[in-house]
BALOBA-1460 file (C-alpha; in Angstrom, 3 decimals):
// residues 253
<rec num="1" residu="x" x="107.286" y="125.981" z="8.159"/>
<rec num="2" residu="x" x="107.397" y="129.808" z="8.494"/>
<rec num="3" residu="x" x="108.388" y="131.933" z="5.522"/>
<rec num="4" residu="x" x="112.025" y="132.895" z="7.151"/>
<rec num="5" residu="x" x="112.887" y="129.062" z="7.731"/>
<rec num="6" residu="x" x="111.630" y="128.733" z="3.958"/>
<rec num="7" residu="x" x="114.163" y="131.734" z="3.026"/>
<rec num="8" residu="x" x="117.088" y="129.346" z="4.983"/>
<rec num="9" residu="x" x="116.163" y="126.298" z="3.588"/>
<rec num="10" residu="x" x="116.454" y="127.698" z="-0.019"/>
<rec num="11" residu="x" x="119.515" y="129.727" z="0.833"/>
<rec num="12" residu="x" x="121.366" y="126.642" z="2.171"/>
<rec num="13" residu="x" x="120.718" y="124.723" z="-1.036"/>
<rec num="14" residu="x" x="121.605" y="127.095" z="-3.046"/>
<rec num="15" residu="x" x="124.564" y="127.585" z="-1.937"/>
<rec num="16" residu="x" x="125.181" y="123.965" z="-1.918"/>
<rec num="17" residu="x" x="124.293" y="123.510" z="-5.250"/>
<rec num="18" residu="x" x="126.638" y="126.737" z="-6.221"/>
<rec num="19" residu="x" x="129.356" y="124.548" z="-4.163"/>
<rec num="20" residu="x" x="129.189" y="121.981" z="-5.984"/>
<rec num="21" residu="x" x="129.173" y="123.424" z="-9.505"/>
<rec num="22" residu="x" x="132.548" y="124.994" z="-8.583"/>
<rec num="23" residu="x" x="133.875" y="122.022" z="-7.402"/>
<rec num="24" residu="x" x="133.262" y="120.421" z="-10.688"/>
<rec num="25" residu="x" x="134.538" y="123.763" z="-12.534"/>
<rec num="26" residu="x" x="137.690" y="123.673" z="-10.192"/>
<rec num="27" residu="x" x="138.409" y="119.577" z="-11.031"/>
<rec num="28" residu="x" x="138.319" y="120.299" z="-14.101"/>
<rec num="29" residu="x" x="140.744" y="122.922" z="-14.547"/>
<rec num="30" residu="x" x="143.227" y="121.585" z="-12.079"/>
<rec num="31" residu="x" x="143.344" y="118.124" z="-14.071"/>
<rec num="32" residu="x" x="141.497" y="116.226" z="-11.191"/>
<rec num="33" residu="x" x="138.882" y="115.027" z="-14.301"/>
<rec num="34" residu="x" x="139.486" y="114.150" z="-17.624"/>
<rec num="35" residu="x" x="138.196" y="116.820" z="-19.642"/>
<rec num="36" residu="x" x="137.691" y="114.607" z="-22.832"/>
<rec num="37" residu="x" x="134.983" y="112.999" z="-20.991"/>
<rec num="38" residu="x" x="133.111" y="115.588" z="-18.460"/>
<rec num="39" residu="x" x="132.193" y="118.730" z="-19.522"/>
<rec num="40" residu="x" x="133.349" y="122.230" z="-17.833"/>
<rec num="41" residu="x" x="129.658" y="123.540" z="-16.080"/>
<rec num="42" residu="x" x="131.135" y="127.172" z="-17.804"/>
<rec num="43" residu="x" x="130.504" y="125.559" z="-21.495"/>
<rec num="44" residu="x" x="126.949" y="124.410" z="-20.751"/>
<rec num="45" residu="x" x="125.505" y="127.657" z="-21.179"/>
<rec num="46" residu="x" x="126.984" y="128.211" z="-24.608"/>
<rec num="47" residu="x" x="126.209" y="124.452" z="-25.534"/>
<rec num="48" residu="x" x="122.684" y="125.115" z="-24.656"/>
<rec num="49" residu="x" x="122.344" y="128.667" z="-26.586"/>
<rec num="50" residu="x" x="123.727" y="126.660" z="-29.742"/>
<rec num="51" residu="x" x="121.446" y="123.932" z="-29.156"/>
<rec num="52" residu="x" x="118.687" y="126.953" z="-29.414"/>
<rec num="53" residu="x" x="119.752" y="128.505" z="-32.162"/>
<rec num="54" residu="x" x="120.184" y="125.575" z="-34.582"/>
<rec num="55" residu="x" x="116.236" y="124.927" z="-33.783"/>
<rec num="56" residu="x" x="117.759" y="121.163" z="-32.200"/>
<rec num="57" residu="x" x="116.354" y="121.702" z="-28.731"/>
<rec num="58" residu="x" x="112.721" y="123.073" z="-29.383"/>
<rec num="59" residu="x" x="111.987" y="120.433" z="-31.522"/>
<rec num="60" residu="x" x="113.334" y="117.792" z="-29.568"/>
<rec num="61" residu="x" x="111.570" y="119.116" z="-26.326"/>
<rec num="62" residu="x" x="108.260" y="119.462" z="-27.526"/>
<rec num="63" residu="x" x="108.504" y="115.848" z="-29.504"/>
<rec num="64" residu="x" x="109.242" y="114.494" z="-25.641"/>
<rec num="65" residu="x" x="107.022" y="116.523" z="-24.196"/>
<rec num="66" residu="x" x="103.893" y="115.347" z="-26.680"/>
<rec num="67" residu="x" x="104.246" y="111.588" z="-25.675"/>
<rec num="68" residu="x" x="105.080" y="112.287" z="-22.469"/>
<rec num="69" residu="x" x="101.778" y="114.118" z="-22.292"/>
<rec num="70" residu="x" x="100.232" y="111.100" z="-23.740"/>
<rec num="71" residu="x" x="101.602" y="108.609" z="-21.652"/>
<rec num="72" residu="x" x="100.771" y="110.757" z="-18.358"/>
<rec num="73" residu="x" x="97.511" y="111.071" z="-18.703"/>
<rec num="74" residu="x" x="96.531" y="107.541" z="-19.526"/>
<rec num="75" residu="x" x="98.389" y="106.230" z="-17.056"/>
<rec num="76" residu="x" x="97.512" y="108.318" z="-14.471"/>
<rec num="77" residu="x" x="93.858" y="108.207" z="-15.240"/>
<rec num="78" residu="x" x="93.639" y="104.361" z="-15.540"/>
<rec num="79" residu="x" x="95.919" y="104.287" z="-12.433"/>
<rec num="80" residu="x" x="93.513" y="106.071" z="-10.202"/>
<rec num="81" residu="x" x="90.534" y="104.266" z="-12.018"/>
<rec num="82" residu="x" x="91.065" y="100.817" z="-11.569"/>
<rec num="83" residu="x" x="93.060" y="101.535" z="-7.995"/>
<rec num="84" residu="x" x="89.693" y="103.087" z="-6.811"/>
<rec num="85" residu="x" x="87.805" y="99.963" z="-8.343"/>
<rec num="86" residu="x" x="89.836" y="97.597" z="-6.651"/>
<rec num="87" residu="x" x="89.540" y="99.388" z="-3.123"/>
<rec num="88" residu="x" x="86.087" y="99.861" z="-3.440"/>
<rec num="89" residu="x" x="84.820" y="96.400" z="-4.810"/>
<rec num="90" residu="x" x="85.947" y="93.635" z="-3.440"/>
<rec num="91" residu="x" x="85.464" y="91.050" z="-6.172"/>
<rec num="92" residu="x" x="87.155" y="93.457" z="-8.822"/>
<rec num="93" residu="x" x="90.070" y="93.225" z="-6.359"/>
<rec num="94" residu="x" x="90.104" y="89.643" z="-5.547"/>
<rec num="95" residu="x" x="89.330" y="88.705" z="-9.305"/>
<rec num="96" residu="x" x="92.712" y="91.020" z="-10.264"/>
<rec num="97" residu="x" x="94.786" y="90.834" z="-7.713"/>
<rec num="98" residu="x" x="97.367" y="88.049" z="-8.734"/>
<rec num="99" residu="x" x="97.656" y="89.770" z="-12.193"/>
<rec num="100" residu="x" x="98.719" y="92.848" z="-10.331"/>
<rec num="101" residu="x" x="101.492" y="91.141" z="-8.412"/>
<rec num="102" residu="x" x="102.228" y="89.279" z="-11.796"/>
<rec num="103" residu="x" x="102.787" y="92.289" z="-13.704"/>
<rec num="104" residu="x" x="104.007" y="95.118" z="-11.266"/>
<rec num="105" residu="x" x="107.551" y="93.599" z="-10.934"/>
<rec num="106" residu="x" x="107.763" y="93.864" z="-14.911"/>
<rec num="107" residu="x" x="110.097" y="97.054" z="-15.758"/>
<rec num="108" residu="x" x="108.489" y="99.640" z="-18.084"/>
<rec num="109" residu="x" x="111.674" y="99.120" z="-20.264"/>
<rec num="110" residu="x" x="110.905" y="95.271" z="-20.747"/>
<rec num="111" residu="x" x="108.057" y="96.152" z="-22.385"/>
<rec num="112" residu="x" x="109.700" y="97.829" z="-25.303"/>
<rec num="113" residu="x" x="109.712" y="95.074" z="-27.683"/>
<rec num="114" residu="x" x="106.303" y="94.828" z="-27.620"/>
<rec num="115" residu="x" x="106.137" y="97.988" z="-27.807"/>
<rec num="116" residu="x" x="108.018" y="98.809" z="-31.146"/>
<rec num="117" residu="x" x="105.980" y="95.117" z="-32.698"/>
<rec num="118" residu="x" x="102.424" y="96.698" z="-31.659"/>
<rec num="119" residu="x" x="102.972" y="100.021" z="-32.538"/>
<rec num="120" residu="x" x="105.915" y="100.321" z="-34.571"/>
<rec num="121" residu="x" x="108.345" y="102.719" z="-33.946"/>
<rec num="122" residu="x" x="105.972" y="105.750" z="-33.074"/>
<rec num="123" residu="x" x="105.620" y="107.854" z="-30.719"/>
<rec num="124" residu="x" x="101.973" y="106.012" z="-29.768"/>
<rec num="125" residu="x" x="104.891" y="103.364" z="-28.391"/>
<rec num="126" residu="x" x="106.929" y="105.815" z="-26.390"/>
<rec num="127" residu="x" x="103.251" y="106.890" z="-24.717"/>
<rec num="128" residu="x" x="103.014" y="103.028" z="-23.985"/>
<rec num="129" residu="x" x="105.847" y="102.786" z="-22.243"/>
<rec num="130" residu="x" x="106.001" y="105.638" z="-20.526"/>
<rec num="131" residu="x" x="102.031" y="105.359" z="-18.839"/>
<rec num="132" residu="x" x="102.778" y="101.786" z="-17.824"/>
<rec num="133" residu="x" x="105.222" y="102.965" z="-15.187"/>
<rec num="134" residu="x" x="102.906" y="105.829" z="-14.653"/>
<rec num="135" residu="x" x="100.083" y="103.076" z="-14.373"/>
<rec num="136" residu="x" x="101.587" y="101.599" z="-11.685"/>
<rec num="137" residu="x" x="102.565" y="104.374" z="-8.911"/>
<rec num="138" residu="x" x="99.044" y="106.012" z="-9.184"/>
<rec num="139" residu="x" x="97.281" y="102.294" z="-9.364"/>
<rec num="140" residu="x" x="98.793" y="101.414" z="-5.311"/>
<rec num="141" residu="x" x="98.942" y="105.141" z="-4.251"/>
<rec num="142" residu="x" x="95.219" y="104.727" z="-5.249"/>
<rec num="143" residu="x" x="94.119" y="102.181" z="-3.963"/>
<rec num="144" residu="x" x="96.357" y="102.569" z="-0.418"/>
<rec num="145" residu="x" x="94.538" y="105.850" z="-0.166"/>
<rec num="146" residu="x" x="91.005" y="104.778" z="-0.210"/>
<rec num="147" residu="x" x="91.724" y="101.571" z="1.692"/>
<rec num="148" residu="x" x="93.229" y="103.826" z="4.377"/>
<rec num="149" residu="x" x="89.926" y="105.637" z="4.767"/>
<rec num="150" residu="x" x="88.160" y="104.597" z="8.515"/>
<rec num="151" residu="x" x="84.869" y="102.279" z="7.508"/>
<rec num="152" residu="x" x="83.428" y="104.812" z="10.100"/>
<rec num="153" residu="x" x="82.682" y="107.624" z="6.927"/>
<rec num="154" residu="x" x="80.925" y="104.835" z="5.220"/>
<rec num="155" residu="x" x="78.604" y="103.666" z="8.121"/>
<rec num="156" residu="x" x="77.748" y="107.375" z="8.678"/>
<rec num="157" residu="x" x="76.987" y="107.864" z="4.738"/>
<rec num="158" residu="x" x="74.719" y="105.304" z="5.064"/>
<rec num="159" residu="x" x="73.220" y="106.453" z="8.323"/>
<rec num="160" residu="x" x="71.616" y="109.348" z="6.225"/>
<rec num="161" residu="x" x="70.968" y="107.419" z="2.965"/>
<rec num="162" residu="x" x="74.150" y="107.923" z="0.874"/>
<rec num="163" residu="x" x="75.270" y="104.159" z="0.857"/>
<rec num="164" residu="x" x="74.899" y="104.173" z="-2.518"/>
<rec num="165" residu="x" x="78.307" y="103.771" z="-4.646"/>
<rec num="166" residu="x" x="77.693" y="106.671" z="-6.690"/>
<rec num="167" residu="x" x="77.601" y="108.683" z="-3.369"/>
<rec num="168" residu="x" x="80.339" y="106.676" z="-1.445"/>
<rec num="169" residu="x" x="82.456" y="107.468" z="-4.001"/>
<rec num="170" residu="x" x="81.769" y="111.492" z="-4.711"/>
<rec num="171" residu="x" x="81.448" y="112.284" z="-1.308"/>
<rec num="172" residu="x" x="83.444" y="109.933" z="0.904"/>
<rec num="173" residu="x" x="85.993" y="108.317" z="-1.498"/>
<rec num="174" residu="x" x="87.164" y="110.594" z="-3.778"/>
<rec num="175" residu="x" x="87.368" y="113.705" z="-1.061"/>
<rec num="176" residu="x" x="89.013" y="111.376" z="1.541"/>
<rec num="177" residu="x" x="91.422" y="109.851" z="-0.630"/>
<rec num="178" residu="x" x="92.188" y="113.091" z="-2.374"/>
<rec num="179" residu="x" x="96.198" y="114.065" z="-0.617"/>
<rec num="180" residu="x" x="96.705" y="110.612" z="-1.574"/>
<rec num="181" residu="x" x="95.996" y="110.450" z="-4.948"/>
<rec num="182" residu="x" x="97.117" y="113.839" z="-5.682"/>
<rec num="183" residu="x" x="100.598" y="112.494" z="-4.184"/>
<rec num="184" residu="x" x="100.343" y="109.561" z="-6.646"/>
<rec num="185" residu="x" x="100.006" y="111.941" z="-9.464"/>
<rec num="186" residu="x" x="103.166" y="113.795" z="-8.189"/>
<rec num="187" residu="x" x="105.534" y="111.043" z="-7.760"/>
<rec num="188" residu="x" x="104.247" y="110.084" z="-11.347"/>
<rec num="189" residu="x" x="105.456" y="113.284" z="-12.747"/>
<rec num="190" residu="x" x="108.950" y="112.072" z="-12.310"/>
<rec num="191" residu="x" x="108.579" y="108.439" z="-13.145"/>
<rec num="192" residu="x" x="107.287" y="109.388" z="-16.598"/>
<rec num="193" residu="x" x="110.104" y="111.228" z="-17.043"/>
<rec num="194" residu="x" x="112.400" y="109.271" z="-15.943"/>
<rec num="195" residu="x" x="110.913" y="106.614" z="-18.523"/>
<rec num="196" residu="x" x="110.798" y="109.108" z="-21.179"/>
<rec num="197" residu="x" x="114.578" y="109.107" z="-21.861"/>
<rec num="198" residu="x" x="114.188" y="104.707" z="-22.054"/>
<rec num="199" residu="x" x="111.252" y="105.173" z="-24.323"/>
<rec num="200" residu="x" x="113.111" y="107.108" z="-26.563"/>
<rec num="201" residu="x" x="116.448" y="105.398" z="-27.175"/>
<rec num="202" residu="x" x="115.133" y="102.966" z="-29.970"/>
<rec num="203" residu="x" x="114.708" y="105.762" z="-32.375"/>
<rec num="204" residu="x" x="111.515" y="108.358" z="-31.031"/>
<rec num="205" residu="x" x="112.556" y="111.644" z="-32.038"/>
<rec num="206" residu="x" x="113.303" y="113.476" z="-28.413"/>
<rec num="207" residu="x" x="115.473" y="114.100" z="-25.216"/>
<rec num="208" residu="x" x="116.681" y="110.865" z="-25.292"/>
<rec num="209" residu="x" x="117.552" y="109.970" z="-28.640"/>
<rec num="210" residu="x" x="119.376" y="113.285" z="-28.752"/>
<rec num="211" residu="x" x="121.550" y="112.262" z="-25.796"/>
<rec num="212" residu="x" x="121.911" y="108.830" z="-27.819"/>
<rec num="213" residu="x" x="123.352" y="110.860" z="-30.706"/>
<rec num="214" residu="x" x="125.536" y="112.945" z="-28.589"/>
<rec num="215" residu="x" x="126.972" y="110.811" z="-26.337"/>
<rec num="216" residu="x" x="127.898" y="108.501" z="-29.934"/>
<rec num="217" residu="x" x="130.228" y="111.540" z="-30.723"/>
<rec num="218" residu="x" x="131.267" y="111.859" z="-26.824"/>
<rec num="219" residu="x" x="129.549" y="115.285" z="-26.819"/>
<rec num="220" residu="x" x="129.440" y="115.082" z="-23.276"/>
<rec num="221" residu="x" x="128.547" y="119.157" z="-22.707"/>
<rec num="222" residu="x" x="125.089" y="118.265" z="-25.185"/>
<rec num="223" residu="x" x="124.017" y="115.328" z="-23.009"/>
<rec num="224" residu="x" x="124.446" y="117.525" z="-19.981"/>
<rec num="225" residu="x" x="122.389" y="120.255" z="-21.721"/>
<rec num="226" residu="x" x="119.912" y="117.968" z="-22.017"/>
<rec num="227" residu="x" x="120.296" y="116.501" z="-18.396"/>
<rec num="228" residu="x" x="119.951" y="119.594" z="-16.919"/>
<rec num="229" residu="x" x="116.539" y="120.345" z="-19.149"/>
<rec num="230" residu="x" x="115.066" y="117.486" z="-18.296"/>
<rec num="231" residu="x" x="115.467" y="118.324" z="-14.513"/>
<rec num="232" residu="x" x="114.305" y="121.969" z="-15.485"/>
<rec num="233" residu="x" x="111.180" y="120.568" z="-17.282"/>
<rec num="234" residu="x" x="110.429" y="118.345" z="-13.959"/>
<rec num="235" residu="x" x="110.595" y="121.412" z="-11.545"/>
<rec num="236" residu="x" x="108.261" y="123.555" z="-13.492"/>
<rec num="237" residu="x" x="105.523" y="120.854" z="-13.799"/>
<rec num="238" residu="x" x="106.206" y="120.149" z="-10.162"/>
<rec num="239" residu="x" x="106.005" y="123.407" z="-9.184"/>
<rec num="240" residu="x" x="102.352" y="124.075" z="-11.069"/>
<rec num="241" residu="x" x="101.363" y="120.523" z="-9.757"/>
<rec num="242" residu="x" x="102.079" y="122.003" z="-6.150"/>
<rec num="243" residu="x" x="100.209" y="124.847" z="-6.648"/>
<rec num="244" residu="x" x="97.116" y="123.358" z="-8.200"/>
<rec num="245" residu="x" x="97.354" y="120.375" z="-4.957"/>
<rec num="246" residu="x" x="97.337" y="123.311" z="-2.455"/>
<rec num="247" residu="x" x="94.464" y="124.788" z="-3.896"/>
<rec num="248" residu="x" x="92.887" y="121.355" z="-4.441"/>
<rec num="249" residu="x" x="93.367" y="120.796" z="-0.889"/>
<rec num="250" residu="x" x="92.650" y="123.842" z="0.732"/>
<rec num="251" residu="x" x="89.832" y="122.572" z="2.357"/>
<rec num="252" residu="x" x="92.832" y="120.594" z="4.843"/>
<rec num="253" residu="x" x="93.888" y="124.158" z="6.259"/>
């Protein structure tokens, strides 16, 4: 995509998304919306500054943001891990495989009850929940990518001596299966916060119990607030994720 057709593309959505805020605005003044329950997009600014001020959305940011730290990287990291395991050794796979299926249908969220009787209610169980739906998407991203690779690589490795795992795996594997993976990673970057909110609404200090509290009082402009940060928080680690995968992959270009 050239840079111009870049320059459209985020011109047309932004006006799009300026259209649509002033529908919402306009609704709402005309009567089209209950204002009791939706919240004027001119108050959310103000809402948020308060928020700010009173110290309520720092601390309930970084709280979210420490488990969902947690909870990313050990799901992400076993993901890959035992996805590459499976792909690459066949009786690891077949000896796992039915557990898999078993347990990939599960929701994240129906795991909360064990959750809160393993681990109490703690933050270590918000992590829990949150990198078992991370797990998951960078487990079969994982182990599609390196399944996907042509056998050809392999014979050719060990055509010059690298059939060894160690070396299948550093040099054919891993590089190969590397846009896949890192695509894994991304998509997981969005489930884990998506599960972050669920994690949170038996009683974890963050985003979502916050939202809990607010939307108890039918502060509808605070659980937008939060909303919107949420999706804020999500575009700035995409946007570093994107620019640490380009240079990751530069070697493509």
């Amino acid at each position: 995509m050239t840079r111009s057709a870049r320059h459209r593309r985020t011109l047309i959505s932004a006006v799009s998304l300026t259209a649509l805020v002033a529908v919402w605005e306009a609704a709402l003044r005309v009567g089209w919306l209950p204002s009791n329950l939706v919240p004027l997009p001119s108050q959310i600014p103000g809402v948020l500054w308060a928020e700010v001020l009173d110290g309520i959305w720092l601390d309930v940011v970084l709280s979210s943001l420490s488990h969902y730290s947690i909870g990313l990287g050990i799901g992400s990291v076993l993901g890959i891990a035992v996805g590459m395991a499976a792909a690459l050794l066949p009786r690891f796979d077949a000896a796992h495989s039915w557990l898999a299926r078993l347990l990939r249908p599960i929701p994240p969220l129906a795991w909360i009850p064990f959750a809160i009787i393993w681990f109490g209610v703690t933050e270590t169980a918000a992590a829990f929940i949150i990198s078992i739906g991370v797990f998951w998407i960078n487990y079969f991203t994982s182990y599609s990518a390196v399944r996907a690779i042509d056998d050809g690589y392999y014979e050719v490795a060990r055509a010059f001596g690298q059939g060894g795992f160690g070396a299948r795996l550093t040099k054919i594997s891993l590089p190969a299966a590397a846009p896949g993976i890192l695509g894994g990673l991304r998509a997981g970057l969005g489930q884990g916060w998506m599960t972050v909110v669920a994690a949170e609404l038996f009683g974890i200090p963050g985003i979502g119990q916050r939202m809990m509290e607010a939307s108890g009082l039918l502060a509808t402009d605070v659980v937008v607030v939060y909303m919107l940060t949420i999706a804020a928080l999500y575009a700035l680690f995409d946007f570093l994720f994107m620019r640490i995968q380009r240079r990751v992959l530069r070697w493509q270009q």
